[in-house]
matplotlib code that plots the C-alpha trace (Angstrom):
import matplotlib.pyplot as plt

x = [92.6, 91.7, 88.7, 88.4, 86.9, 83.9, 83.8, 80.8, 79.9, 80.2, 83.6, 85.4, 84.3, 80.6, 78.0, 74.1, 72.5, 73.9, 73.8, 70.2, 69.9, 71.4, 69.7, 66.5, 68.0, 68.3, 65.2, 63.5, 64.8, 63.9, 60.7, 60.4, 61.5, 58.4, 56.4, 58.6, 56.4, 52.8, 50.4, 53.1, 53.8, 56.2, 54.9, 55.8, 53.8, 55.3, 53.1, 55.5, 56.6, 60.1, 63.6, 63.8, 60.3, 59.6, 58.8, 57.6, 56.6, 53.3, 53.4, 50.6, 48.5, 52.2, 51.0, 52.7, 56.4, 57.7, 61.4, 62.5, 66.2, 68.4, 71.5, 74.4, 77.2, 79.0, 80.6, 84.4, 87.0, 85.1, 84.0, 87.3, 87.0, 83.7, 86.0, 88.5, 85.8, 83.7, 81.2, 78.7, 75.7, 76.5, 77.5, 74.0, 73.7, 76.9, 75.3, 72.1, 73.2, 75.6, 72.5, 69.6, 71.2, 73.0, 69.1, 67.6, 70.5, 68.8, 65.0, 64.5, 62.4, 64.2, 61.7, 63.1, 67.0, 68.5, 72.4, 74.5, 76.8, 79.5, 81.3, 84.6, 83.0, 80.0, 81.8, 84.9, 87.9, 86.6, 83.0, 81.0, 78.2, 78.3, 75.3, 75.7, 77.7, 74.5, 72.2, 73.8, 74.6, 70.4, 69.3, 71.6, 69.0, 66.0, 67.2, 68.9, 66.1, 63.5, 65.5, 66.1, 62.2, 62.7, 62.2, 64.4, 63.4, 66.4, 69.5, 71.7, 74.5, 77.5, 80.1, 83.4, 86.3, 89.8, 88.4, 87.4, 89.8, 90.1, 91.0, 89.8, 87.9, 84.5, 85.0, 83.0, 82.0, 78.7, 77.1, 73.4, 71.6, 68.7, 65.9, 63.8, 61.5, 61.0, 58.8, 60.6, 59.6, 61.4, 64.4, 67.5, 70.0, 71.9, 71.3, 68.6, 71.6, 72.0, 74.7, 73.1, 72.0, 72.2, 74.5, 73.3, 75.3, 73.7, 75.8, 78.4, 79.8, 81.6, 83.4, 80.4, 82.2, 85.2, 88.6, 89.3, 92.5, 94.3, 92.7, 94.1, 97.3, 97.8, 97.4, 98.8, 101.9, 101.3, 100.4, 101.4, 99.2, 97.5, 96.2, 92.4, 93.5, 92.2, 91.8, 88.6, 89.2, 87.5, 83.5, 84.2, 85.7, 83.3, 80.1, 77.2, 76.7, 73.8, 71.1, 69.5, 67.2, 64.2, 64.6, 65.6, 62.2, 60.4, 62.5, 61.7, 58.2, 59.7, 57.6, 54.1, 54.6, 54.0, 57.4, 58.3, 61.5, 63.1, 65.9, 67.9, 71.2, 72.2, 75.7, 76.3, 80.0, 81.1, 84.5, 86.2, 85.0, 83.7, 85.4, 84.6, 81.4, 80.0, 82.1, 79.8, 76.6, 77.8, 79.6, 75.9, 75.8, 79.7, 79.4, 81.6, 80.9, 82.6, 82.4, 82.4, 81.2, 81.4, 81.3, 84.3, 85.8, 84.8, 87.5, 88.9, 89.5, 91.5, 93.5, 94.1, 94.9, 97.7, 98.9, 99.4, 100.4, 97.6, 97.6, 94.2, 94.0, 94.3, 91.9, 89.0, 89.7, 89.6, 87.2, 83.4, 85.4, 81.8, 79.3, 77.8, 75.9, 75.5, 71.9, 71.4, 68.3, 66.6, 64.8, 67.8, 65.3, 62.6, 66.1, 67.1, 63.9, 63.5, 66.5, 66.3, 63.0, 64.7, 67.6, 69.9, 72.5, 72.5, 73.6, 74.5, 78.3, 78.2, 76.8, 76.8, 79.1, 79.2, 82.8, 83.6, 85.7, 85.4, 86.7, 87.0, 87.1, 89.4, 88.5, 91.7, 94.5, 97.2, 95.6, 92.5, 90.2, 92.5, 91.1, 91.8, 91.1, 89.9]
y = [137.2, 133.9, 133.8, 132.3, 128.5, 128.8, 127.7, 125.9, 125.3, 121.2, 122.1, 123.6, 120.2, 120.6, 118.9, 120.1, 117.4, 114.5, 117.4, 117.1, 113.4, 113.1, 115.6, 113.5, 110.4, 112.4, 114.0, 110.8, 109.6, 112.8, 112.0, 108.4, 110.0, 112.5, 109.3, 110.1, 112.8, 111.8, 112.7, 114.4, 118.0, 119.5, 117.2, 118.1, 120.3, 120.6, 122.4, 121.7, 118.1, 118.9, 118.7, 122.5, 123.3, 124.8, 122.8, 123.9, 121.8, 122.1, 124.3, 125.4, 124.9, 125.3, 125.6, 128.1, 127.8, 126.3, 126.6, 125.9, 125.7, 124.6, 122.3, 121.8, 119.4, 116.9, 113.6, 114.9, 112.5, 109.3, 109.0, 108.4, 105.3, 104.9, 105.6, 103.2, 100.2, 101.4, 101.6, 104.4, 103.6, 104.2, 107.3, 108.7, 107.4, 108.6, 112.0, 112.1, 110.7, 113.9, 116.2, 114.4, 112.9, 116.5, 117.8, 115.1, 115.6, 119.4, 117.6, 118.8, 116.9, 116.7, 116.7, 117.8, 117.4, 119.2, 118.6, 119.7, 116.9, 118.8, 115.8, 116.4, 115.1, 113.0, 111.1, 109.2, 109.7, 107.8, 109.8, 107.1, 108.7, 107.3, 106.4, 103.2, 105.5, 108.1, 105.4, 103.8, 107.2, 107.8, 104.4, 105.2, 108.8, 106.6, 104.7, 107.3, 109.4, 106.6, 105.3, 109.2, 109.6, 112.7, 113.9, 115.2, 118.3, 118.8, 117.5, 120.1, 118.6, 120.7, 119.6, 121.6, 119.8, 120.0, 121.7, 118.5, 115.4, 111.9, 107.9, 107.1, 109.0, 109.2, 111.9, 114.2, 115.9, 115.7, 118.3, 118.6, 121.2, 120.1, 121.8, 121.0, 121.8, 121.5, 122.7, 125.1, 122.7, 119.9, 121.0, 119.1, 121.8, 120.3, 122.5, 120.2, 117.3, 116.2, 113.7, 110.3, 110.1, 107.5, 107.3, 105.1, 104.3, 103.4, 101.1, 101.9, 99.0, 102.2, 104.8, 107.5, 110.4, 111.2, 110.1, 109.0, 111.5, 109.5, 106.4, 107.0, 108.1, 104.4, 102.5, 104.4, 103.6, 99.7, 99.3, 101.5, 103.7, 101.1, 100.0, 99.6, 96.4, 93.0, 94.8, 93.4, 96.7, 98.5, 97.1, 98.0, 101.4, 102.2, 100.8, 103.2, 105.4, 104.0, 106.7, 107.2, 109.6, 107.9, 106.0, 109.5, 110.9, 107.7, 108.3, 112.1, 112.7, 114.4, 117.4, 116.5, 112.5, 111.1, 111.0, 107.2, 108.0, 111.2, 112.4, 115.0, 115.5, 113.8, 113.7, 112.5, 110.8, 112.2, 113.9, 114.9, 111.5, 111.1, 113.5, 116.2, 115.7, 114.4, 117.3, 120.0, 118.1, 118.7, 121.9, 123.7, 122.0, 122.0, 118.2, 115.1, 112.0, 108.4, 106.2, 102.6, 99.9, 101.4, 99.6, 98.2, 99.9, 97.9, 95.2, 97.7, 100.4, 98.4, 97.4, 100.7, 101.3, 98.9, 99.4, 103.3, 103.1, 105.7, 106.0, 105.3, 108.6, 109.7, 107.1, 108.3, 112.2, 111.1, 108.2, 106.9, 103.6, 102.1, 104.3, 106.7, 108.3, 108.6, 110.1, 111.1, 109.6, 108.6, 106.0, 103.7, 100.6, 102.5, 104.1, 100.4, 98.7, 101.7, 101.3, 97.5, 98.0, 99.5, 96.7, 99.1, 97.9, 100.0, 99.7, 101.7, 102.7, 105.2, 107.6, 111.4, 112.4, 115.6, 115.7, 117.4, 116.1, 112.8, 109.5, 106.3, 102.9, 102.2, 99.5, 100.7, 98.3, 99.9, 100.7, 98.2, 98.4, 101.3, 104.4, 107.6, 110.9, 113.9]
z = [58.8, 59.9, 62.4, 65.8, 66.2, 67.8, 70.6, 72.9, 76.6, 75.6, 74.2, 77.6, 79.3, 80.1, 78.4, 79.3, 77.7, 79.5, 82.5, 82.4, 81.9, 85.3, 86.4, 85.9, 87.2, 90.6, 90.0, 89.7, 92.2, 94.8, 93.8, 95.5, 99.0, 99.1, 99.8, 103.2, 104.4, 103.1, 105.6, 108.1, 108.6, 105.7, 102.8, 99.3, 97.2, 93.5, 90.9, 88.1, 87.6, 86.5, 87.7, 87.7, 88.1, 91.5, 94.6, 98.6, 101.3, 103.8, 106.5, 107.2, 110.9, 113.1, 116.7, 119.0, 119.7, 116.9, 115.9, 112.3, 111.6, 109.1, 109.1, 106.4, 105.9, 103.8, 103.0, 103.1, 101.6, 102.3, 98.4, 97.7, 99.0, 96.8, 93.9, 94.3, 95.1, 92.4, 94.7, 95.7, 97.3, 100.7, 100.5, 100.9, 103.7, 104.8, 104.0, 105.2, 108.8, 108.8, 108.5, 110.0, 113.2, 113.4, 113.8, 116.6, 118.9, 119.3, 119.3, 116.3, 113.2, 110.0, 107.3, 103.9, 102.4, 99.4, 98.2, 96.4, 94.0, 92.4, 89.8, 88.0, 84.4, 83.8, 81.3, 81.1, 78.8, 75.9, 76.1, 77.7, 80.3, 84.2, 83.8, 86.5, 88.9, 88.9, 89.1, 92.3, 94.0, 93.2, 94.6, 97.5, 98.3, 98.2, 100.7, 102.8, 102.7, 104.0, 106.7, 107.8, 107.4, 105.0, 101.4, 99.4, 97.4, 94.9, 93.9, 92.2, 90.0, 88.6, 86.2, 87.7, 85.8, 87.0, 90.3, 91.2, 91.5, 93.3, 92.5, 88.5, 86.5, 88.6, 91.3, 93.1, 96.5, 97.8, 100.4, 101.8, 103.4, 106.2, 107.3, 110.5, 112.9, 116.9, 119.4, 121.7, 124.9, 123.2, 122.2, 123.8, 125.2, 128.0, 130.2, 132.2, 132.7, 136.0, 137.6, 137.6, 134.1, 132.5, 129.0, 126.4, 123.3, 119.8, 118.3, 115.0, 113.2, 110.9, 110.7, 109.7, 107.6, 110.0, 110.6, 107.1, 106.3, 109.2, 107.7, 104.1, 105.4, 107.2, 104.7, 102.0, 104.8, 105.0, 101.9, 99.7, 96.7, 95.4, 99.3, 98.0, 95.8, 97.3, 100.6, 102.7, 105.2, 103.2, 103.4, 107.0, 106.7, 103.4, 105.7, 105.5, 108.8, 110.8, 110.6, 113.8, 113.1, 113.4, 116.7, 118.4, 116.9, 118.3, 121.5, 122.4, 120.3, 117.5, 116.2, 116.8, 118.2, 121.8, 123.1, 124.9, 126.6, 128.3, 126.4, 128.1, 126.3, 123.0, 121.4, 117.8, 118.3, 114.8, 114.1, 117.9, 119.2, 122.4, 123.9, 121.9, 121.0, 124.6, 126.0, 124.2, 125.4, 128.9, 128.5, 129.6, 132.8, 133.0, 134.8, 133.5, 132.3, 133.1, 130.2, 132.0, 129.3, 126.1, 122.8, 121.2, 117.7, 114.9, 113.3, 110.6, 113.0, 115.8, 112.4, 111.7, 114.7, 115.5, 112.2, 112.3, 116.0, 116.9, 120.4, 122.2, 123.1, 119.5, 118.6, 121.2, 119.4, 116.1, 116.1, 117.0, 118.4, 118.6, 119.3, 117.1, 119.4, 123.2, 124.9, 128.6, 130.1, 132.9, 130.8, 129.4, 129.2, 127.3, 125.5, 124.5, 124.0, 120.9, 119.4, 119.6, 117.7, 114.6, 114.9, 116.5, 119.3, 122.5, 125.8, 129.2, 128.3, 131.5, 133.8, 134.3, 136.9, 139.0, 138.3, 135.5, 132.4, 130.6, 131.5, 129.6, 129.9, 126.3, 124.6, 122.2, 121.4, 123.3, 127.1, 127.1, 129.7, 131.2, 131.5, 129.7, 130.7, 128.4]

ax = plt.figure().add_subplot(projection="3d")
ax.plot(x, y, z, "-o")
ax.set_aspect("equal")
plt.show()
């Protein structure tokens, strides 16, 4: 009788060696953002100098009433875009805003990162390692993590195969988990918003992480399946989020800072738009909001727009349309002046209202500077 071939872990599509080569490059990488948190509260401590050695952070000396929570989230479909560019540095950042600025909108610090990157094969058909793709996607942490302000303490890699798919041969998904801290008399809840307040919009030249199944489906419409060839849309649409993480820390103290402006309510205009998102940050004080001024959608989205006939309704649900977040204050200067500081736009888009429900000024293609009501 003829005996079985035998088989091996490298045979069925996974191979460990060049599993823990990229590993390291991460690792390596992860290493470079715990500069992030030297001298500040949760700095890294890591006995074992070794991608799967084990690794804590400082926290010892927390004063009375401090909250730690976590946060988790991912990049969604937006690396698809990566994948038919051939580009993937941005997509940390795309990542890391998803977590971090998920965290200060509560008045929480975000101080260390972990993810998850779960990669159909690490090599392409003809056995060559993505070694350049790895590379770009570990550049892309370094610089996440310091303009976020955090460290990142892992970066877990699994080769899944056929459970993953996408554009080419380079696919993957890409989740992170958060973990920060607040002090219980800093944490933004809404329920101290009063009418009057002023609404401040940071600026978004992008599309963060949201809206991109509507995005694909246009212009696989106008364009047909091969809509990412000679197609300038898609440095706007593939633009890294804007991470406002540290601005918002500046703004409201963080964990153990001086805070420089009053921040009452925060919304991070991810996916649900404006209404959605601003909607929760009021639903505690169940008052409205009238969006007078905002900021305009970047070029690529009022493209998308006309092209897919999305009504500005639909736009404004699915959306940033220019803003990628919105803070109450009664400090919009001080507001302003900080964001300005770290070469962020902002501006008064609009004002707190005793009535409830949301009310905007569109600056969409089909009802501009007509105003829509959520």
């Amino acid at each position: 009788m003829r005996g079985l071939a035998v088989a091996t872990y490298k045979d069925s599509g996974v191979d460990v060696d060049l599993g823990n080569v990229a590993s390291e490059i991460l690792f390596e990488a992860a290493k470079q953002t715990w500069r992030n948190r030297e001298g500040l509260f949760g700095g890294i401590i890591n006995p074992f100098d070794d991608f799967s050695g084990i690794r804590g952070f400082d926290v010892s000396g927390l004063p009375e009433g401090s909250i730690m929570s976590m946060g988790f989230d991912g990049v969604g479909t937006k690396m698809e875009l990566a994948e038919r560019r051939g580009q993937h540095w941005t997509i940390a950042h795309d990542l890391f805003a998803m977590v971090c600025d998920d965290a200060v909108i509560r008045g929480g610090e975000p101080f260390v990162v972990g993810s998850v990157l779960d990669i159909r094969s690490l090599k392409d058909a003809d056995g060559e390692p993505f070694i350049r793709e790895m590379t770009e996607l570990a550049n892309g942490y370094i610089a996440a993590a310091e303009a976020a302000g955090v460290a990142v303490i892992n970066g877990e890699i699994a080769e899944l195969g056929a459970r993953i798919s996408g554009y080419g041969e380079f696919n993957y998904n890409w989740s992170a988990g958060v973990i920060w801290i607040a002090r219980k008399d800093r944490m933004i809840t809404g329920d101290k918003i009063q009418a009057g307040l002023s609404l401040v919009g940071l600026g978004e030249d992008g599309f963060r992480s949201n809206g991109l199944s509507l995005i694909r489906k246009i212009l696989v419409e106008s364009k047909g399946d091969k809509w990412h060839s000679n197609n300038p849309l898609l440095m706007d649409v593939l633009r890294p989020s804007v991470i406002y993480t540290k601005p918002m820390l500046e703004m409201f103290g963080g964990f153990l800072g001086e805070p420089k402006a009053r921040i009452i309510g925060a919304a991070h205009i991810t996916g649900g738009g404006i209404p959605e998102k601003l909607g929760r940050m009021l639903k505690p004080s169940g008052l409205g909001a009238d969006i007078y001024d905002p900021f305009g959608p970047c070029t690529a989205m009022a493209w998308l727009q006309k092209a897919g006939d999305v009504s500005d309704e639909e736009a404004y649900n699915t959306w940033n349309m220019g803003q990628g977040m919105i803070v109450a204050t009664p400090d919009p200067e001080k507001v302003i002046s900080i964001a300005k500081q770290h070469d962020i736009t902002s501006k008064v888009v609009g004002v707190v209202t005793e009535d409830p429900g949301i009310r905007i000024k569109s600056k969409g293609h089909y009802k501009y500077d007509k105003t829509l009501e959520f």
